[in-house]
N, C-alpha and C positions, 0 to 999 in steps of 0.2 A: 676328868681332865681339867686342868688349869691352864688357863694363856692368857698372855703377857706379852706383846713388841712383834705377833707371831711367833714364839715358844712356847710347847708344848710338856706341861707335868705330867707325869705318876705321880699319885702318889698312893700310900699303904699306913696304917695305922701295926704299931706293935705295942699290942695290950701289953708286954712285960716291963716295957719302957715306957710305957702310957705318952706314946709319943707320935704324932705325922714324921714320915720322911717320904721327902719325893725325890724325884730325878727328872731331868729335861730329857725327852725324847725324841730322838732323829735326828741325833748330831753323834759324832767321832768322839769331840770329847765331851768329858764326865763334868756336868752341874750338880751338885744336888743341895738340897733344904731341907729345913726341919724344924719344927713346932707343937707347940703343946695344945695352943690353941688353933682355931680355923684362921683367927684373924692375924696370930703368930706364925702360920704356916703361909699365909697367902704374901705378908708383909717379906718372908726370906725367899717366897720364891721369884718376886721382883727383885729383892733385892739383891739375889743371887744372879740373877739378868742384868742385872743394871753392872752390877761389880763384871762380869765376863763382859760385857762391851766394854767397858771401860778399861779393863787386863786389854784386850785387843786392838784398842785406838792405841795406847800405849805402846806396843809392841808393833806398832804400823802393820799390822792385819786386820783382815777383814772377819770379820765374824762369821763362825758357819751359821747358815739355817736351814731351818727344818723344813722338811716339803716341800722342795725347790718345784718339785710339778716334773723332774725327769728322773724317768726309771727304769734301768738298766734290767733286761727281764731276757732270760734263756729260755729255749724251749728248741725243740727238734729241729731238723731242716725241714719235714715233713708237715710239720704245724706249720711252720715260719710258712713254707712254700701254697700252701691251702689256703692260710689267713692272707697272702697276698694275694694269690689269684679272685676270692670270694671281693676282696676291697676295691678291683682292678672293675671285676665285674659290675660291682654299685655305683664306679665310677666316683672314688673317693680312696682317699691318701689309707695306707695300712694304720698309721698311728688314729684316724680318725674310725679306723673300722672298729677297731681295737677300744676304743675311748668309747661307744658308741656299746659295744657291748660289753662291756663291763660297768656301764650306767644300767644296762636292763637288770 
């Protein structure tokens, strides 16, 4: 992975094109770069960063970023209803119960 501003690369090598191509990950829309060398590919995936903020100050928006730190996650009433009672009992918020075991 590659980062740059907090954005995050892919990237993949295709031997037939003997070429890097990456993509910025954990956004809506579509970045991507591509280089022959490392130092070619690392220089377009800035600069591929740099040109999207810049398209969005233009456009008076706000640029998305990636890993905002909120995540929208489903799961039963039956889990939901368990994972709150267990966090009720620790004496501690669900999102912290939650955070807490998915660190272990």
């Amino acid at each position: 992975m590659m980062k740059y501003k907090g954005y995050f690369g892919q990237v993949a090598y295709d031997d037939e094109a003997k070429l890097f191509h990456g993509e910025v990950v954990g956004l809506k829309d579509i970045i991507t770069f591509q280089g022959t060398t490392v130092k070619e590919l690392e220089q377009a995936f800035r600069d591929s960063i740099d040109d999207y903020i810049s398209w969005c100050k233009k456009r008076k928006e706000k640029p998305e970023k990636t890993f905002s730190g909120n995540l929208r996650l489903r799961m039963s009433p039956e889990l939901h209803a368990n994972l709150a009672l267990e966090a009720a009992k620790l004496g501690v918020s669900l999102n912290e119960f939650i955070n807490e075991k998915l660190h272990k």
